[in-house]
C-alpha positions, 0 to 999 in steps of 0.5 A, a space after each residue: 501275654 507269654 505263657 511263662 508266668 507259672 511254668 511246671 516243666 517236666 515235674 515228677 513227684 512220688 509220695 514220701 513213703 513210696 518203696 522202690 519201683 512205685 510209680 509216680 504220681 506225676 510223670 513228667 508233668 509240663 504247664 505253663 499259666 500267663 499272668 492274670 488267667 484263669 485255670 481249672 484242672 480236672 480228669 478222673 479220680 486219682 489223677 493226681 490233680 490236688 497234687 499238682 495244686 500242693 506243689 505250686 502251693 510249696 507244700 510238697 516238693 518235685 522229685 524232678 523237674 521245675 516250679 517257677 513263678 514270675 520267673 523264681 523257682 518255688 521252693 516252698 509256700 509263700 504269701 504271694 500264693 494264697 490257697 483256698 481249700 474245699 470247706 470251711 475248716 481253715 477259719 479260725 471258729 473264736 475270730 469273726 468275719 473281720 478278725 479271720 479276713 485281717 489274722 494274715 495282715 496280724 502275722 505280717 505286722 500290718 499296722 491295725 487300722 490299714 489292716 481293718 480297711 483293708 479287711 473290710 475292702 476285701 469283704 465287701 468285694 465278696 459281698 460280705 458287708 454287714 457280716 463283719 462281726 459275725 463268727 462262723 457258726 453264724 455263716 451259711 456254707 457259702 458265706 464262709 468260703 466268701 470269707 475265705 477268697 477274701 483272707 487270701 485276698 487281702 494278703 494281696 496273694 497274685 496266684 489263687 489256688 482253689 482246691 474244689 472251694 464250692 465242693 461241699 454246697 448245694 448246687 444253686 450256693 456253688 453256681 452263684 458262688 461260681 458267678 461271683 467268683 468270675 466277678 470278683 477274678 474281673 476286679 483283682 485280675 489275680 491268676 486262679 489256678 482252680 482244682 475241681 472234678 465238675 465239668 460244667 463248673 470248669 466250663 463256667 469259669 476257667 479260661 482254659 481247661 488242663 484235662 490230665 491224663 489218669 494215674 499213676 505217673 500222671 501227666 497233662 493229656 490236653 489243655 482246652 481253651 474255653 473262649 465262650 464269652 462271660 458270663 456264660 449261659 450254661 443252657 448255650 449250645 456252645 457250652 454243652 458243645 464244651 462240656 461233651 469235649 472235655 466229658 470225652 477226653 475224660 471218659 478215654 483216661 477212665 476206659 484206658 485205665 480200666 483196660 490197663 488194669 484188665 491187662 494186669 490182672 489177666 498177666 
């Protein structure tokens, strides 16, 4: 498969509201996804990481360069990108299980009863079968982001955009969510560009690791590919051996940045 199904091609991007001569947040930021693989992005705090998945999401706009999927530049979101934010916040507290999974079928006038086929569907590949009716006051944190991968998936989005989804659970919630998460990529074959800050979940999932450079005026600093087999053991030699690579090229932005910033002071 070509790389040339979610290209960034030199892409800059500064804040609305950043004065003359502020650095940019992105500076000259270049990558390209095939279709069907699953990426995580990650590297040190600021970096600008949440930034790169708003302007593939079409939230945000790049001062310079280009966004394209499949070939069509992005100008703005669109229903065949479906994003998935850290928490629970984005369901809707009055709607069920059910009623949250089909509100994006509502707005695009699927008729009622394929849409509740298609809603139960979705739930049941997230492992939400007899959940239906339950609101979210009555789901654990796990349960609700189930919920969520499956909104996003019944509106038959062909990119996830996972921003630190399993962030806010406990450790034993987020391996598992992590494991059925590849399971349920397996069976979609959707494309997954994934925002998270653990190196061991990025090392669990992704097929390829962006490591970015730090900020300001961020870039791609290498792009590890991950072809340990699935599921992956994560007590596996070669998983640890994953692990102190990326934890290295990570640690090198962290001590550059911290230097820089020395040099500035002492100036």
């Amino acid at each position: 498969m070509e790389f040339d199904y979610l290209v960034l091609d030199d892409v800059r991007f500064k804040h609305p509201g950043a004065k003359p001569g502020d650095p940019d947040v992105l500076g000259g930021m270049s990558l390209q996804l095939r279709r069907g693989e699953f990426v995580c992005i990650l590297g040190p705090s600021g970096c600008g990481k949440t930034t790169v998945l708003n302007l593939i999401a079409g939230f945000e706009r790049p001062d310079r360069g280009a966004i394209s999927l499949n070939g069509k530049s992005i100008e703005g979101p669109g229903m065949e990108r479906g994003v998935v934010f850290q928490g629970d916040d984005s369901l809707y507290h009055w709607l069920t299980a059910l009623e949250n999974v089909e509100f994006g079928l509502r707005i695009a006038r699927v008729p009622p009863r394929e849409r509740r086929q298609k809603a139960r569907a979705y739930l049941d590949i997230v492992g939400l079968r007899g959940q239906e009716n339950k609101f979210p006051s009555q789901l654990s944190g796990g349960m609700k982001q189930r919920v969520n991968i499956a909104r996003v998936l019944a509106c038959d989005a062909e990119v996830l955009l996972m921003d630190e989804p399993f962030g806010q659970l406990d450790a034993q919630t987020r391996a598992t969510l992590q494991d059925e998460l590849v399971e349920i990529w397996r069976q979609t074959h959707r494309t997954v560009f994934f925002v998270t800050h653990d190196i061991a979940e990025a090392v669990a999932l992704a097929d390829r690791i962006v490591v970015m450079r730090a900020g300001p005026s961020s870039s791609v600093k290498e792009v590890v590919t991950c072809s340990q087999p699935r599921p992956r053991d994560r007590g596996h030699p070669d998983f640890g051996q994953m692990y102190n690579r990326i934890s290295g090229l990570i640690s090198e932005e962290v001590a550059a940045a911290r230097g820089a910033r020395l040099e500035g002071e002492l100036a």
